[in-house]
C-alpha positions as a printed Julia matrix, in Angstrom:
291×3 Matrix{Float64}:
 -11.48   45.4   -14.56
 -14.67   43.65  -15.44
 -13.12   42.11  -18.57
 -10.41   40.87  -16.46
 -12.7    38.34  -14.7
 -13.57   35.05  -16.25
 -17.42   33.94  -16.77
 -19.8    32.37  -14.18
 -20.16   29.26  -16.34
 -16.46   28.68  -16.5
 -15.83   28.67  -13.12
 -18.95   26.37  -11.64
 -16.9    23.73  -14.26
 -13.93   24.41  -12.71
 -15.17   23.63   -9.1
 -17.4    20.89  -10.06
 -14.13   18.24  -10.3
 -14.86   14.21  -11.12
 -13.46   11.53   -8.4
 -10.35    9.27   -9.3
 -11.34    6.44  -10.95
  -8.6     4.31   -8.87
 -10.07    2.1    -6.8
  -8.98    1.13   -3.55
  -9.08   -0.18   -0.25
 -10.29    3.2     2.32
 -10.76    1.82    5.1
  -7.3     0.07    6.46
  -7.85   -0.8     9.83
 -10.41   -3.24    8.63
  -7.82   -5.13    7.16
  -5.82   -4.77   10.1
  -8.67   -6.31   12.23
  -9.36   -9.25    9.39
  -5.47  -10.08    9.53
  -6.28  -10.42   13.33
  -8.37  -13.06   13.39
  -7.15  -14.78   10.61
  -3.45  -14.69   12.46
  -5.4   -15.7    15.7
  -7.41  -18.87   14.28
  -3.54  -19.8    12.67
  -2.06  -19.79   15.61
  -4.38  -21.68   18.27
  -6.09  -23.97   15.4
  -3.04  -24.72   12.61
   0.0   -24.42   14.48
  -1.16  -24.87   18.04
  -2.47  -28.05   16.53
  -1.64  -31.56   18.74
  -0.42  -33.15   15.57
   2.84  -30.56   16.11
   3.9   -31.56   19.32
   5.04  -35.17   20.97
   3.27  -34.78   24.17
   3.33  -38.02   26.65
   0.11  -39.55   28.21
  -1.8   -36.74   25.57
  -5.59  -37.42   25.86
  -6.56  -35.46   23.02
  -7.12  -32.24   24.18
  -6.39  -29.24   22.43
  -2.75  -27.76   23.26
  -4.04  -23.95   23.83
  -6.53  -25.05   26.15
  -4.36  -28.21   28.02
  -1.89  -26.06   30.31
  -0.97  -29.24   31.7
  -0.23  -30.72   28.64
   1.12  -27.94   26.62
   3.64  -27.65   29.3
   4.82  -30.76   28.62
   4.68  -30.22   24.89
   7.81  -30.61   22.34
   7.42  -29.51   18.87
   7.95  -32.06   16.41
   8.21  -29.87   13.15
   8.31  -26.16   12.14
   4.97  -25.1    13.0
   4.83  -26.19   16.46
   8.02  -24.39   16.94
   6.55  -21.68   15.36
   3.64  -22.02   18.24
   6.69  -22.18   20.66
   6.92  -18.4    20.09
   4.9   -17.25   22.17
   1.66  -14.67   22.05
   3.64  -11.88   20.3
   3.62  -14.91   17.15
   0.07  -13.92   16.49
   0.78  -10.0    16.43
   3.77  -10.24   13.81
   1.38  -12.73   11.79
  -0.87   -9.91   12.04
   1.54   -7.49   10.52
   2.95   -9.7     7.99
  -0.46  -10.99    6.57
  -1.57   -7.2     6.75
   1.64   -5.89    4.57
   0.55   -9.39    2.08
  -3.42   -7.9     1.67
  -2.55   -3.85    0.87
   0.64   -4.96   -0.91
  -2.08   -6.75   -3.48
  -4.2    -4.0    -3.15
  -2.02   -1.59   -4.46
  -0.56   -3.74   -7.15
  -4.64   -4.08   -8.23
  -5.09    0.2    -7.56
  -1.82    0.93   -9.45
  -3.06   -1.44  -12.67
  -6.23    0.52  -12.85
  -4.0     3.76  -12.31
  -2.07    3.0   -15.08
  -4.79    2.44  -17.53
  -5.47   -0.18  -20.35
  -2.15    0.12  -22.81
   1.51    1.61  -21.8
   2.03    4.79  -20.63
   4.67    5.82  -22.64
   3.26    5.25  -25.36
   0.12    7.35  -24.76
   2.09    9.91  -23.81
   3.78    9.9   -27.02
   0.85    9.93  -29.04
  -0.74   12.31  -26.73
   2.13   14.84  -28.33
   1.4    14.12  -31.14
  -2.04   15.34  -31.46
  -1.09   18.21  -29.68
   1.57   18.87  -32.54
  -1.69   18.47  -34.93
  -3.75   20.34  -33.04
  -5.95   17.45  -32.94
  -7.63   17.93  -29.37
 -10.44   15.4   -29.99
  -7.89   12.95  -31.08
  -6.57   13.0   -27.65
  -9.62   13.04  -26.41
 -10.26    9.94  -27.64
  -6.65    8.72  -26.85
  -7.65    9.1   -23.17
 -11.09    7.47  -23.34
  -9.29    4.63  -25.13
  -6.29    4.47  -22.39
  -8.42    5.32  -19.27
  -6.5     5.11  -15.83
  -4.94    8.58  -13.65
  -2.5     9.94  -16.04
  -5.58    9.85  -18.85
  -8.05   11.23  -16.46
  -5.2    14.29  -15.62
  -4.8    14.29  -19.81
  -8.61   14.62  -19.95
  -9.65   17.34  -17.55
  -6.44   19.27  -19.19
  -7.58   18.89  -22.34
 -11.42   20.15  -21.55
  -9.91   23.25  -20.27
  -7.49   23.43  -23.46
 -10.96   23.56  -25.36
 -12.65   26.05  -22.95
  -9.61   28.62  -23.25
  -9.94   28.36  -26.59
 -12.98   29.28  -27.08
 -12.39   32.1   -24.52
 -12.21   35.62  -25.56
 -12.13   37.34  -22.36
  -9.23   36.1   -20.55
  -5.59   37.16  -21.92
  -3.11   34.54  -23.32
  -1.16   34.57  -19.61
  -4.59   33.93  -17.62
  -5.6    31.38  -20.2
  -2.14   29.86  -19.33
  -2.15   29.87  -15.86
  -5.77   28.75  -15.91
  -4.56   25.82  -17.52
  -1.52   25.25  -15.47
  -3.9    25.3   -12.4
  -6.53   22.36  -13.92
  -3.34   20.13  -14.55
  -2.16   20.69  -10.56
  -5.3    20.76   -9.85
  -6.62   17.06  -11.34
  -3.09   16.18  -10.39
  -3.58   16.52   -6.59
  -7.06   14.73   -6.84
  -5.63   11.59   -8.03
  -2.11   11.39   -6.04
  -4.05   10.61   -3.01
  -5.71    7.67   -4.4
  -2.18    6.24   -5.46
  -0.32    6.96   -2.28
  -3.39    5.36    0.08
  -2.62    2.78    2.89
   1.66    3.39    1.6
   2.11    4.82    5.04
   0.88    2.26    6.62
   3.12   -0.33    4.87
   5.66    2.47    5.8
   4.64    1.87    9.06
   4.89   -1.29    9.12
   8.76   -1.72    8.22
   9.64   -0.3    11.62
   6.99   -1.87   13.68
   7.37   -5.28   12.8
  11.19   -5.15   13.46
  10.38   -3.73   17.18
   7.18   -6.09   17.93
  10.13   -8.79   16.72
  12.27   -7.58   18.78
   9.99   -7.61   21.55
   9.35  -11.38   21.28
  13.05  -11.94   21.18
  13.83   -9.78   24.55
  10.96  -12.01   25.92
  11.99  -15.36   25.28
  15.43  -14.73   26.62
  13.73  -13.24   29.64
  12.5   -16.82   29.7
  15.85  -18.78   28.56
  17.65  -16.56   31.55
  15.28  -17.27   34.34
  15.33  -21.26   33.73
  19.05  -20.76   33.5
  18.98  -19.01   37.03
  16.54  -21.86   38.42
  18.69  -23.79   41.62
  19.54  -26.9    40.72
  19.63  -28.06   37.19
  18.26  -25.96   34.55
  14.7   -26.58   33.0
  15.58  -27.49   29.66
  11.95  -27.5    28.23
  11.57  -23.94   29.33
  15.01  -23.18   28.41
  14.33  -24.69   24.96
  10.93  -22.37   24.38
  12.59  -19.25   25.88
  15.39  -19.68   23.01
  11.95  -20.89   20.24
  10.18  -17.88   21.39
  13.26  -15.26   20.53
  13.97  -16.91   17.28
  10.47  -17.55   16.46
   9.54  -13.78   16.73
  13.33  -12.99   15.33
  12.25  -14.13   12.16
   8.82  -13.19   12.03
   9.86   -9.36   12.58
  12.82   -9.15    9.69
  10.47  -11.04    7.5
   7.65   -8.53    8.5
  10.37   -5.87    8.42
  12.02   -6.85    4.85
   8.71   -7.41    2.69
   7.29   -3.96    3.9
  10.43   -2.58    2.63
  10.46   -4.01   -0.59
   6.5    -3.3    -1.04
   6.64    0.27    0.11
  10.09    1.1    -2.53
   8.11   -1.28   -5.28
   5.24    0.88   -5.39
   6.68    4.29   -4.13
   8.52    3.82   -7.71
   5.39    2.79   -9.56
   3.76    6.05   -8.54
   6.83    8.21   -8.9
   6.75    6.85  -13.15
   3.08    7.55  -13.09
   3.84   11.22  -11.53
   6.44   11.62  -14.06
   4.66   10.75  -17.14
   1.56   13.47  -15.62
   4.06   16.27  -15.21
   5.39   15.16  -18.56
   2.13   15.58  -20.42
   0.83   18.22  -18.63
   3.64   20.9   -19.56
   3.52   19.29  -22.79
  -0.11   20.49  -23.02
   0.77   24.03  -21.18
   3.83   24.57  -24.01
   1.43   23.42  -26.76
  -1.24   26.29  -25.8
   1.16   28.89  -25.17
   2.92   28.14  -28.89
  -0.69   28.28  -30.82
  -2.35   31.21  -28.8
């Protein structure tokens, strides 16, 4: 039973596992409250801006802080329109500039993930110093490439060499030992390539309802100057229908990009988990050939 048991030394290495070497934002809701200034100052200071509107007897005054005169306001471009929307405009600018910062952020994690050179061709050569038998070759491979799928290479590799060397285990712990590092330096770096995804997840469904918020409020608004006696107000009328299409927009662009980010990169990491699983049975099958 004793002899069954691997050694003390062997298994303080195992526990004693490196970090991921992707880097990353880890704390998300700081972005989210950046975003929300940055979509705040936007909206009262660049498109709540006098220079967007057409405003009669205007003193000068700034149009957030005028109710007088930013009832009396007409946009004369886009971006007063855009200010036309209402306060939701600021919360789906909030969203959309948010998806914009961790959609970079990944793109910047997933280079470093990926390492210096292509992955399928490390993976390739990779085999072929296992077909050699050349384990410092690899070695070397993976200093030289760098990245997750080299760091999962790596730690595999070091326990290739330490079951080598082995002569207490049997050939089916050695390979299960080995199996275990790959799954093992596997699940430390997966959550380093999935971080703040959810979020832009998230974000695909919330930006559509906080849009569609907006647009049930301004045609709360259009309705209720439609139901005023007499004639209707056509300024309010006119920023009841700007505030639904405003925040219309806002939420299927908000909606649409967080899509397209969250598939982009979903795929990215799917390739990367693809080429580890390759490479790591490759390793496994190469051990239980030689031993």
């Amino acid at each position: 039973m004793e002899a069954q048991k691997p050694n003390p030394a062997s298994k303080s290495a195992a526990t004693l596992k490196p970090g991921t070497n992707v880097r990353g934002i880890k704390n998300a809701f700081l972005v989210i409250i950046a975003c929300f200034v940055i979509a705040v100052c936007l909206f009262l200071f660049v498109f709540g801006h006098p220079s967007h509107f057409d405003v009669e007897g205007f003193d000068g005054a700034s149009m957030w802080f005028a109710d007088e005169a930013q009832s009396k306001a007409h946009p004369v471009d886009l971006i007063g329109t855009v200010f036309k929307g209402g306060i939701i405009v600021p919360i789906l600018q909030t969203l959309f500039l948010t998806v914009i910062v961790l959609s970079v952020e990944r793109a910047i994690a997933l280079k470093s993930a990926k390492g210096t050179g292509s992955i399928a061709k490390f993976v390739a050569a990779v085999k072929k110093c296992l077909e050699k038998n050349d384990i410092a070759g690899a070695q070397q491979l993976c200093k030289k490439q760098k990245g997750s799928v080299a760091a999962v290479v790596s730690a595999a590799l070091t326990r290739y060499e330490e079951m080598d060397r082995n002569t207490v285990l049997s050939k089916e712990q050695k390979i299960a030992t080995l199996q275990k590092e790959v799954e093992e330096a596997t699940a430390i770096e997966m959550p380093s390539l999935q971080q703040n995804l959810p979020i832009v997840a998230t974000l695909t469904t919330l930006g559509t309802l906080v849009g569609l918020l907006g647009t049930v409020l301004g045609m709360i608004k259009s309705f209720q100057a439609l139901s005023a006696s007499g004639a209707p107000d056509s300024t309010e009328l006119s920023t009841g229908i700007s505030e639904a299409l405003v925040n219309t927009a806002f939420g299927i662009a908000t909606g649409a990009f967080a899509v397209i980010s969250y598939n982009f990169y979903t795929n990215k990491i799917d390739n990367l988990t693809y080429a580890i699983d390759e490479i790591g049975f490759s390793i496994v099958q190469s051990f239980a050939a030689t031993h």
